[in-house]
N, C-alpha and C positions, 0 to 999 in steps of 0.2 A: 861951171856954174851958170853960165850968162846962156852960156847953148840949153842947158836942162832949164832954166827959165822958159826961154823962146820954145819949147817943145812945148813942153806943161799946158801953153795956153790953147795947143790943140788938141790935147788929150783929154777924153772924155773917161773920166774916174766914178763910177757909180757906187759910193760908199752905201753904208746901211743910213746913214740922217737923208740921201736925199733920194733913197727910195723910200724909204719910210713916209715919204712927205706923198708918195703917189701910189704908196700899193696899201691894200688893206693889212690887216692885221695878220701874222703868220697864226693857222691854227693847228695845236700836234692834237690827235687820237690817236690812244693806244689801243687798241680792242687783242685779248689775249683769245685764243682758242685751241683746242685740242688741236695734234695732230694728229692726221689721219693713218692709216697703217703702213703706206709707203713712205711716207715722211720720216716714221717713226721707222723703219725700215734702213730707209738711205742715212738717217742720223745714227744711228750705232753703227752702221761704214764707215761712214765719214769719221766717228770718234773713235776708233777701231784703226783707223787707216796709218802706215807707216809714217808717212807724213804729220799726221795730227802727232803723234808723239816726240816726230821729233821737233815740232813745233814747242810743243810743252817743254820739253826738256832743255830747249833752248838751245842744241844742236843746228838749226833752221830756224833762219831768219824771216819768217813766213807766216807766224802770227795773225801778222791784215788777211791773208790769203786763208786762213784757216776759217778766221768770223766773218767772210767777206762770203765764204761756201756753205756756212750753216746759215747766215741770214739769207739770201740764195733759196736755202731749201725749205726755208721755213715759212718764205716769202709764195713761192709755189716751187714742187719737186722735179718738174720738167725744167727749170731751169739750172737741176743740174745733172738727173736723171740722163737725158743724152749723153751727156759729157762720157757720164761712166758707161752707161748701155746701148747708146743710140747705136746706127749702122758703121758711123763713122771712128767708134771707137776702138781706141789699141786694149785689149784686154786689160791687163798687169798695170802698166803705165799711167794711164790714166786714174785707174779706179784706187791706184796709191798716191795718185793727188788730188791738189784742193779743186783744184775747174776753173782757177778764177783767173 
């Protein structure tokens, strides 16, 4: 108790009240838009994929890893498009998992 005092007063704790006090205001945009045909492409792989199922199924505890590879692709498709096609990829392997 008296050691965790004596620390504390050199620990710099950056909560949200006293950044709040120095940064502007957080602002969220959501702008929705099609996906293009590679996207739309790589997402039926990806929902397709051995993996994605047994995500769903709850076989595979992997869930984060599933919405972590569709937000990913949705975000832009090279960032997961390598993964499964680039040069460095294992065929099979890879392209039955998430990327993430």
């Amino acid at each position: 108790s008296e050691l965790s005092s004596f620390v504390n007063k050199f620990i710099l704790r950056r909560t949200n009240t006293i950044l709040s006090q120095h940064l502007p205001p957080k602002v969220v945009e959501i702008v929705c838009c099609k996906m293009n045909p590679l996207q739309e492409d790589l997402y039926k792989h990806v929902l397709a994929s051995k993996a994605t199922a047994d995500a769903l199924s709850g076989k595979q505890s992997k869930v984060l890893a599933a919405i972590t590879a569709l937000r990913k692709l949705c975000n832009h498709p090279k960032l997961i498009y390598d993964m499964l096609y680039g040069p460095g990829a294992k065929s099979d392997q890879n392209r039955d998992s998430f990327g993430s």
